[in-house]
DRENMAR-488245 format. One record per residue (C-alpha): x negated, z negated, y negated; residue in three letters. Coordinates in steps of 0.001 Angstrom, whole numbers, plus 500000, padded with zeros to 6 digits. Last residue first. Layout:
# residues N
XZYAla;...
END
This chain:
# residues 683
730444300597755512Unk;731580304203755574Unk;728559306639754677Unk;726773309098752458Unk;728649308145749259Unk;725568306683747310Unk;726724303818746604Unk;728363302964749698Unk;731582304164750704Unk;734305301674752142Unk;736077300353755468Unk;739798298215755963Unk;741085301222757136Unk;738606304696757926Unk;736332306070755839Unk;737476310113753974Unk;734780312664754487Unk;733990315055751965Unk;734256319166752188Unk;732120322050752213Unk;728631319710752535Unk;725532321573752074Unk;723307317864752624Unk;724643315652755060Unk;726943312184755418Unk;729451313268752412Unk;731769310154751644Unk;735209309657750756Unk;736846306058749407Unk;736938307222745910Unk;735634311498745210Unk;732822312986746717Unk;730457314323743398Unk;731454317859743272Unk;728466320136743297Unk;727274322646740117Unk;727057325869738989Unk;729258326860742468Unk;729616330653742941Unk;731599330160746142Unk;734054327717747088Unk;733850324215748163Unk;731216322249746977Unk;730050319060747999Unk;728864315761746766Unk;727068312545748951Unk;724486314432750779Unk;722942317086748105Unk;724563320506747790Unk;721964322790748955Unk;720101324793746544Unk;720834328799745427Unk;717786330840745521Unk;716124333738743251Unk;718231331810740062Unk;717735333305737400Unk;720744331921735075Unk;720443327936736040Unk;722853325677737750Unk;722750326801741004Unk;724691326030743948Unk;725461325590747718Unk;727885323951749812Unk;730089327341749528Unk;727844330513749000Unk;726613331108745944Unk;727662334388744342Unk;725197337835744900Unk;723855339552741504Unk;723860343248741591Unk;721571346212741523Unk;718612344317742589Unk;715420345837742714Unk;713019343438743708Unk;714226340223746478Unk;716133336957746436Unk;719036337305743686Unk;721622334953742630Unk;724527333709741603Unk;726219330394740361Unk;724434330561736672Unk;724142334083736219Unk;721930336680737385Unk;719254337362734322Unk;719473341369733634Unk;717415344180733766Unk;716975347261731874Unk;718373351149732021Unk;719919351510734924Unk;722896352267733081Unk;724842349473734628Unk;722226346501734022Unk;719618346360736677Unk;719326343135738264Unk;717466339671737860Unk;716679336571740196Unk;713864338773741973Unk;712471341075739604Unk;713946344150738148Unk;711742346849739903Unk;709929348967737214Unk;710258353237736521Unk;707324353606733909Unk;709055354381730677Unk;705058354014729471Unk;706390352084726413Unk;708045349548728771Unk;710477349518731150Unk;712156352262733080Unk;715001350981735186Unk;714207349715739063Unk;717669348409740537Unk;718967351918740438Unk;715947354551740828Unk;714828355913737837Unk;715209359318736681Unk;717377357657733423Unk;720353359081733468Unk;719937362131735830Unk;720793359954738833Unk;724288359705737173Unk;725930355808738563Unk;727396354500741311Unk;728983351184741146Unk;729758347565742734Unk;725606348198743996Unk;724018345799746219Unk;720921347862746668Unk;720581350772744193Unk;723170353139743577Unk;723218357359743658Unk;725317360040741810Unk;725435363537741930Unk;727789363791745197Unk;729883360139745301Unk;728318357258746348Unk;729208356222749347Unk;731618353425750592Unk;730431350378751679Unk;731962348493754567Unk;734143345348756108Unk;735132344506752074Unk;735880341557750818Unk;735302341770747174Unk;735793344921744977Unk;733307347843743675Unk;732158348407746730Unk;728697350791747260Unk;726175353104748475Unk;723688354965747821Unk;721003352214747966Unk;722471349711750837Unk;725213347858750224Unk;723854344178750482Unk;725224342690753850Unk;727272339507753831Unk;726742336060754954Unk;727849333769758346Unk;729655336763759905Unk;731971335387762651Unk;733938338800762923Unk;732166342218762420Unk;731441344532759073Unk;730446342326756585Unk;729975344009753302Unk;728206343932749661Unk;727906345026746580Unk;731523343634745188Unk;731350339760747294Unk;732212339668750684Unk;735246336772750520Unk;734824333157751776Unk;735750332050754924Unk;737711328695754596Unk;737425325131755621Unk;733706325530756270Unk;732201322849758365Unk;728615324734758929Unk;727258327020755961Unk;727555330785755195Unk;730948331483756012Unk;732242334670755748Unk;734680337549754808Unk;734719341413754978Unk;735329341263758928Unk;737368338399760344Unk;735568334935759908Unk;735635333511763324Unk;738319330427764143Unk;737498326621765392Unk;738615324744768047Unk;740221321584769174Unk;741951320892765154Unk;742992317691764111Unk;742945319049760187Unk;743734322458759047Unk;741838325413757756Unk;739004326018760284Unk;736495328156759869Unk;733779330198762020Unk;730619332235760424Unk;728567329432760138Unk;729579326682762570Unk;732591324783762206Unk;731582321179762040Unk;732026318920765407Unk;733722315616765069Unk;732957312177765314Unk;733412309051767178Unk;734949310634770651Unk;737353309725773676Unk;738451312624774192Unk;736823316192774045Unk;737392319461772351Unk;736982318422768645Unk;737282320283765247Unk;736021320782762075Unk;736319322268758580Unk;739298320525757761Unk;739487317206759304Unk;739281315739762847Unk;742610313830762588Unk;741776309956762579Unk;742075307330765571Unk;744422304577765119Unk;744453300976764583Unk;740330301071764886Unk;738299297686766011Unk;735272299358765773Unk;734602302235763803Unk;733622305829764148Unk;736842307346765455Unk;737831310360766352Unk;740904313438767048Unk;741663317106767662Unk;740925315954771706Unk;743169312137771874Unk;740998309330771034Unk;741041306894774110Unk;743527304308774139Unk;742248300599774005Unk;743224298201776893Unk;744978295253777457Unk;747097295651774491Unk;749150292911772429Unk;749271293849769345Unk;749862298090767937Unk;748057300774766822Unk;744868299871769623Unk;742142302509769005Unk;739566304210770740Unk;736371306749770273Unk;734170304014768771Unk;735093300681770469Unk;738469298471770499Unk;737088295178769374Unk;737163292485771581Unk;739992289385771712Unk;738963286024772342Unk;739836282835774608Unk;740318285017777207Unk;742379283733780525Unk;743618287037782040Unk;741042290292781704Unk;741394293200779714Unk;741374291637776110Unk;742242294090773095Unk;741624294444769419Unk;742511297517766828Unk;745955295802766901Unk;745963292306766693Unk;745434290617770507Unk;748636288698771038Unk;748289285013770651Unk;749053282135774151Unk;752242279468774131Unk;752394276107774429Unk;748454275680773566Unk;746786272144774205Unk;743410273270773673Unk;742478276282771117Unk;741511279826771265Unk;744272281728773181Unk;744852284817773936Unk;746692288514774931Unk;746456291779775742Unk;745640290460779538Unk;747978287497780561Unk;747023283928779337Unk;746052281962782393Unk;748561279178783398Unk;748450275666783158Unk;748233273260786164Unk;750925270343787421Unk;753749271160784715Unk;756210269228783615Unk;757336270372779972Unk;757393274214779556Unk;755383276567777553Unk;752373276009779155Unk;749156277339778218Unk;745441278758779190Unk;742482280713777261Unk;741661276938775827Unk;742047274563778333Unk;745241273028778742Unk;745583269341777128Unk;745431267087780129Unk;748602264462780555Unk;748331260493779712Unk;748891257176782528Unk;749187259393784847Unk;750629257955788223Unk;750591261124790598Unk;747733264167790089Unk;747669267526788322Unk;749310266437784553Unk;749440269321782462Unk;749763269754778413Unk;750586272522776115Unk;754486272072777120Unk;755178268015777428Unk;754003266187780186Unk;757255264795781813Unk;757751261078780795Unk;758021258463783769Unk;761660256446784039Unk;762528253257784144Unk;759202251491782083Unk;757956248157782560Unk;754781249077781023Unk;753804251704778679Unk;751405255305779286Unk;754105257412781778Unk;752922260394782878Unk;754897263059784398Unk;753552266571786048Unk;752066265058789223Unk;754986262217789917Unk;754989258803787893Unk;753664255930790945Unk;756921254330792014Unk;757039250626791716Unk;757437248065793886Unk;759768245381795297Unk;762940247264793438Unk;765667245044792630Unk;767401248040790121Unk;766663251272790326Unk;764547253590787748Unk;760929252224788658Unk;758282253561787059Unk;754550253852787248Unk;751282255111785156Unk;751488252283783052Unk;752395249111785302Unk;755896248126786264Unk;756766244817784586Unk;756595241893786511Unk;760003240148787517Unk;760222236101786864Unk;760472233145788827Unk;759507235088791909Unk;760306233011795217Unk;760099235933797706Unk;757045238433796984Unk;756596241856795842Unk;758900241657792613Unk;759793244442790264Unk;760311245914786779Unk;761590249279785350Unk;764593248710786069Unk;766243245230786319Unk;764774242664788868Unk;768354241479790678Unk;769414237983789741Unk;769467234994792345Unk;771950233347793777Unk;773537229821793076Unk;771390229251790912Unk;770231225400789764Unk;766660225700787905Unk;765896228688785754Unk;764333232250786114Unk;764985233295789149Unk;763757236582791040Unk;765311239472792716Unk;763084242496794236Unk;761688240193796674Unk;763832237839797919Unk;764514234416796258Unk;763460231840798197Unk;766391229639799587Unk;767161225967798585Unk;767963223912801500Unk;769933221155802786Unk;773024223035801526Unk;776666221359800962Unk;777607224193798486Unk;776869227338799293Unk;774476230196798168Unk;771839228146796906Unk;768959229034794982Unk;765202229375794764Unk;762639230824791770Unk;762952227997789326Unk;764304225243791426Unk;766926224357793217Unk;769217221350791596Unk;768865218012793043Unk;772414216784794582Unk;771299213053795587Unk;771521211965799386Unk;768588210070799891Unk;767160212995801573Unk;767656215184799191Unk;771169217474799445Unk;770221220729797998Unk;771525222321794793Unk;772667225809793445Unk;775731225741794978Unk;777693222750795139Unk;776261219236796410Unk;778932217627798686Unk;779318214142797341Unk;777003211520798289Unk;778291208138799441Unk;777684206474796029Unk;774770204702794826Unk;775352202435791544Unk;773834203915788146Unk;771806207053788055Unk;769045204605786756Unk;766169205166790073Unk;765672203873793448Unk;768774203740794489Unk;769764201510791428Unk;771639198597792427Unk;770124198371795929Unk;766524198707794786Unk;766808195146792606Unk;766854194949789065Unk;763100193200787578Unk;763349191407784157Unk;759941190840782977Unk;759623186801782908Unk;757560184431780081Unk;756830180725781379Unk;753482179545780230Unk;751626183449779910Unk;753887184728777815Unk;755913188104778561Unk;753379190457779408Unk;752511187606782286Unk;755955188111783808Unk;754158192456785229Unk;755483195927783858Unk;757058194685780432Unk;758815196259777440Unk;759498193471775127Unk;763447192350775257Unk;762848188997774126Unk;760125188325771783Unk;756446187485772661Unk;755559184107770842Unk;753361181997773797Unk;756577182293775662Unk;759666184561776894Unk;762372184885778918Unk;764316188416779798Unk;760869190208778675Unk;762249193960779087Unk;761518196195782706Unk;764927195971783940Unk;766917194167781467Unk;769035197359780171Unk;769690198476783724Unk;771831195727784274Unk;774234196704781726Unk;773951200146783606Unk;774733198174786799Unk;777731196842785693Unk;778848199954784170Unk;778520201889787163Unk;780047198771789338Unk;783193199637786692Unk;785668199890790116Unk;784766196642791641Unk;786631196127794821Unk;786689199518796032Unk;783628200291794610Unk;781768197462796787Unk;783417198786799949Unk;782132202359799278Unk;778908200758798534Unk;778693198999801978Unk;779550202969803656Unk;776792204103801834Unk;774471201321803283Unk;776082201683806635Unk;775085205726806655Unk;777527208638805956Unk;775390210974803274Unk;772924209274804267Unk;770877207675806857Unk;771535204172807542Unk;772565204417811454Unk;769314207188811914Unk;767349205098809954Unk;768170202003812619Unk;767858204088815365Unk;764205205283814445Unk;763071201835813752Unk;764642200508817291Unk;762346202965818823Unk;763206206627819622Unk;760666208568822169Unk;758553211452820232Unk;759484214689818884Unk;762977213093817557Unk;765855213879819896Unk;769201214987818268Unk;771270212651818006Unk;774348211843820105Unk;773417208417821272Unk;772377209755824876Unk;773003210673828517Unk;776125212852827693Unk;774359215656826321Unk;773532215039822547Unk;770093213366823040Unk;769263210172821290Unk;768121208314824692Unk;768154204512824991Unk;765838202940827120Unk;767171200203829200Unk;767414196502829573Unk;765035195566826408Unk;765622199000824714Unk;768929199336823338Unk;770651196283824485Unk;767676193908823422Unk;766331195835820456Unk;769856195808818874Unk;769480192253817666Unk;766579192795816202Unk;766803195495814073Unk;770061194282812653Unk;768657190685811894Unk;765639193024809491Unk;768575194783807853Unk;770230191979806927Unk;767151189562805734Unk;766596192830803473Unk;769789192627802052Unk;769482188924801197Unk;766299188761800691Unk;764196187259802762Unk;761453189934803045Unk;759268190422806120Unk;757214193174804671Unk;756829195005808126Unk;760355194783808639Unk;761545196286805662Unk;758422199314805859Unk;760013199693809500Unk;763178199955808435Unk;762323202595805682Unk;760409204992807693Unk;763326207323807326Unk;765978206777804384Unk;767495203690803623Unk;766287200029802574Unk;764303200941800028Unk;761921198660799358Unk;762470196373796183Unk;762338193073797876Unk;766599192437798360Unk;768907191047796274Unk;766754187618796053Unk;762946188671795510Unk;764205192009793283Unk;766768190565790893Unk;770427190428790586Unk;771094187118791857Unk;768224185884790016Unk;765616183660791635Unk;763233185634792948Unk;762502187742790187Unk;764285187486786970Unk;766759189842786714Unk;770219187830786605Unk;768194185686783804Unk;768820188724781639Unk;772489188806781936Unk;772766185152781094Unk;770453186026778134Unk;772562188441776802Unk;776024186261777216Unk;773987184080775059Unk;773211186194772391Unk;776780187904772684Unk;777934184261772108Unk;780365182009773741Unk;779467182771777391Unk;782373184162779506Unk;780567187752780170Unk;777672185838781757Unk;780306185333784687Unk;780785188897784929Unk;777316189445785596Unk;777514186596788545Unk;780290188164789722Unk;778591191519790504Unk;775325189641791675Unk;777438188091794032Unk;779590191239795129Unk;775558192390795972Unk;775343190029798353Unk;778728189872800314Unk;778530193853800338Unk;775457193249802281Unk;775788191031804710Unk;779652193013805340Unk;777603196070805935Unk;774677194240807845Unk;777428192794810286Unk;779702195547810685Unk;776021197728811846Unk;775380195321813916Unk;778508195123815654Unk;779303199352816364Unk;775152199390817405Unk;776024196845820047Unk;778553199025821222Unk;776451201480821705Unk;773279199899822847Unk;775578198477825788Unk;777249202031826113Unk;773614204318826601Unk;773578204129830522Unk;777082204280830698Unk;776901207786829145Unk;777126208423825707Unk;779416210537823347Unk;782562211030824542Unk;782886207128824152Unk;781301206965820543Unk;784706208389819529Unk;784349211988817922Unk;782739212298813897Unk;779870214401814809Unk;777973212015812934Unk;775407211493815863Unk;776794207975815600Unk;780133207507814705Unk;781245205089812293Unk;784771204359811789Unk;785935203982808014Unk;786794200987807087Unk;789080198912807967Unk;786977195771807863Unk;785308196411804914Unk;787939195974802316Unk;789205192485804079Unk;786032191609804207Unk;785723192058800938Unk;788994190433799755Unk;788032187613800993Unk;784866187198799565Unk;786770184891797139Unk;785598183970793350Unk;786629187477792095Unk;786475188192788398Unk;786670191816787456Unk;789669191029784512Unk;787060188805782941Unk;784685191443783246Unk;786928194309780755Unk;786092191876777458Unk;787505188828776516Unk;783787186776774870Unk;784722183077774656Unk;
END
């Protein structure tokens, strides 16, 4: 014999069932829980109390049955074998005819819940708990709704219900009575419990033979998975089939009067806790309902209790969100259970989702409108040098900028300037200005004593030596004329030669001396007069000639006076030849001292007409390189010479030029410019 936990379960009275059921708890329709009395009228007292019966009958009908499929399991628990105590258990399930099977328990419909006395009915089971249910049904239709109609309303004229749309019918009552959490069913179970505490265990042993061959033939083997007897051999095989009552429909084990559900479920109409799911909760326990979760919170999981807040950068626009979406680029949302997102303000930008905050556009970069996804480089000739900005600004004048996306805008280099806001490029200060230092809107005018003949000058130049300027703004200077000087640089004017000196050419630096023989008597003299014949100066700048003294004479140009009686000839005209005939020295030549032949002038001199006394120095910008000379020749463009009596000019020295033939003086070019070849110009 198998000992095990049943033998101690054994009951072979229903005694002690009855006796459980009988003071049990009182059932109240309505389940307000007050007497039935302060519930109905007189009208309503004859269904009542027949109600109060019935419903002692069906529980005690049913605890009866299902306490014999109890014993009847711990019967099998006495067999000899496990084998055999299995197949006692199975044969419990076999339809019809077990005690534990759907056909005898009851016919598999549920038997609670709404609509299910009317499916019972309908089928016309004779089960034992069906067979119950249907003799309840009828034998309150005569009190309820034979004599009178019963009402369900919770004034005094009714059950205590609250009225269905449409008029109740026995059906309705009867669902109503056997509805959970408190119904008759429930309350059978209780009974059942009471008097078997392991009924779990006996109906999970159960459970084991529900849908398994329990009795097999044509060579399937015992405990095959089955839906229908004939998977189980077609002479005699059976699919073990456990009866509604045991299970509630499912393998949870033995019903219970439900519990309270706790938060985070609902109570289902059968009366099983069922957690909410994804995207609903509970607050309390005990709820009928699970709640949406509002927008701005969501839930991820089955079960809550409440629901979590969408963090930042994320949101939800609808109740019953499973899960937050993620702000979209071009928004933010910095708070927590937001239901939308904030488009990023003009002068942010934000390019990721599900992002808290928006980004400011960073300095070289705008943004003009709300939700950016990226800022706008500024336009070249514009900047920012601060993050956040809805527009750039212009660069000021004196300054600029080139490229896109500046932070900060170039001064102009000096020599360059911009006058207007915005540029992109500086310009080149023009002849007659200069810019000495960055960052100027305008190029200053060259001052009077000064020029400048480039572009793009850092400062204008002192008009040198030799010239001079009156106005401002200019690109060259004005030579000294012949006859004036002018000794020092950035000059607005130039001086006359005072008497005894002067200047022959234009752009002298100096006036030059009156050679002996001749005289300049006034101021600004450009060249000097030969002394006339009878006259003379033996030494150089003289304003006059003196006269020869009594018994003496000169020719033209003399430095000296000399004894007419010499040589009868007139100075500048000695006697040549055999004749002695009294001869002009040609031009290029003068008479020697004693009058007595002529003479070449010397390289750097010359004479231009007959009769010469004395040889006259070239002037300054002039030369000649030959004795003879009737002429002297301009110094070409490119060399110079600067005193008198020149062989030869002065080639213009590194960096200096000459622009014009006769030059006193050379040029020097400005910065960052050169001579060409040739010296005549800056380039």
């Amino acid at each position: 014999m198998i000992t095990n936990w049943g033998s101690r379960l054994l009951f072979t009275s229903l005694t002690i069932l009855a006796t459980l059921i009988a003071p049990a708890r009182s059932f109240s329709l309505g389940g307000s829980g007050e007497s039935p009395a302060n519930q109905v009228s007189g009208v309503s007292q004859a269904c009542q109390a027949r109600i109060a019966t019935e419903v002692r009958g069906f529980m005690t009908a049913r605890a009866v049955a299902i306490a014999a499929c109890f014993d009847a399991y711990i019967a099998c628990d006495q067999q000899a074998t496990n084998a055999a105590a299995d197949i006692c258990r199975g044969n419990l399930l076999i339809e019809t005819t077990g005690a534990c099977a759907r056909g005898n328990l009851d016919s598999g419909i549920a038997t609670f819940g709404t609509g299910s006395a009317n499916a019972v009915f309908t089928a016309g089971s004779a089960a034992d708990i069906d067979a119950a249910l249907i003799s309840f049904l009828n034998n309150i239709n005569n009190d309820c709704f034979v004599v009178s109609q019963v009402k369900l309303e919770t004034s005094g004229q009714g059950l205590g219900f609250v009225a269905p749309a449409s008029s109740p019918t026995r059906f309705t009552i009867t669902d109503l009575v056997n509805a959970l959490p408190a119904g008759m069913s429930c309350q059978s179970n209780e009974a059942i419990r009471k008097a078997y505490p392991l009924a779990d265990d006996i109906v999970d042993g159960l459970m084991a033979f529900d849908g398994v061959c329990v009795a097999v033939s044509n060579g399937v083997s015992l405990g095959t998975s089955c839906t229908t007897n004939a998977n189980c051999g077609a002479a005699s095989g059976r699919c073990g089939k456990i009866a509604y009552a045991l299970t509630n429909g499912g393998d949870a084990g033995f019903m219970s009067c439900p519990q309270q559900c706790t938060a985070g479920q609902l109570t289902t109409a059968t009366g099983a806790c069922q957690a909410c799911p994804a995207g609903r909760f509970s607050a309390t326990s005990g709820s009928t309902i699970c709640s949406n979760c509002p927008a701005g919170t969501f839930g991820s999981i089955p079960g809550l209790s409440s629901c979590a807040s969408c963090s930042a950068g994320t949101f939800t626009t609808s109740a019953g969100s499973t899960a937050c979406t993620q702000c979209p680029v071009g928004q933010a949302q910095s708070s927590s259970g937001a239901t939308q997102c904030n488009n990023c303000p003009s002068g942010t930008f934000n390019a990721t989702t599900g992002s808290a905050a928006c980004t400011s556009c960073p300095a070289g970069s705008f943004g003009s409108s709300a939700g950016a996804t990226n800022c706008s480089q500024c336009a070249a000739g514009k900047y920012t040098n601060t993050s956040g900005r809805t527009l750039c600004d212009d660069c000021p004048a004196g300054k600029y900028v080139d490229t896109t996306g500046a932070s900060s805008c170039i001064d102009c280099p000096a020599g360059m300037f911009t006058a207007a806001s915005g540029s992109t490029a500086c310009i080149n200060c023009p002849v007659g200005s200069a810019a000495s230092t960055a960052g100027q809107s305008l190029c200053q005018s060259c001052a009077v004593g000064t020029f400048s003949d480039t572009t793009r000058a850092t400062a204008c130049r002192q008009c040198p030596a030799g010239s001079f300027q009156t106005t401002t703004g200019q690109s060259a200077c004005v030579a000294c004329s012949a006859g004036q000087f002018q000794s020092q640089a950035g000059q607005t004017l130039c001086s006359a030669c005072t008497p005894g000196t002067f200047s022959s050419a234009a752009g002298a630096t100096a006036c030059g001396a009156c050679p002996a023989g001749t005289a300049q008597s006034t101021s600004g003299g450009s060249s000097c007069t030969s002394c006339a014949a009878g006259t003379f100066t033996n030494t150089a700048g003289r304003s006059a000639c003196d006269t020869c003294p009594s018994g003496t004479t000169s020719g033209v140009g003399a430095t000296e006076c000399y004894n007419v009686a010499a040589t009868g000839c007139a100075p500048g005209s000695p006697p040549i030849g055999a004749s002695g005939a009294c001869t002009p020295c040609p031009a290029g030549q003068r008479s020697n001292t004693a009058n007595t032949a002529c003479e070449q002038c010397a390289a750097g001199s010359y004479t231009a007409t007959q009769g010469s006394t004395q040889c006259i120095a070239c002037p300054a910008g002039r030369f000649s390189s030959r004795a003879g000379a009737s002429t002297c020749t301009a110094c070409p463009a490119g060399a110079f010479s600067a005193a008198d009596g020149a062989r030869a000019c002065t080639p213009c020295a590194s960096r200096t030029i000459a622009p014009r033939t006769g030059s006193t003086y050379c040029f020097a070019c400005p910065s960052g410019m050169r001579p060409n070849k040739t010296r005549t110009k800056c380039v």
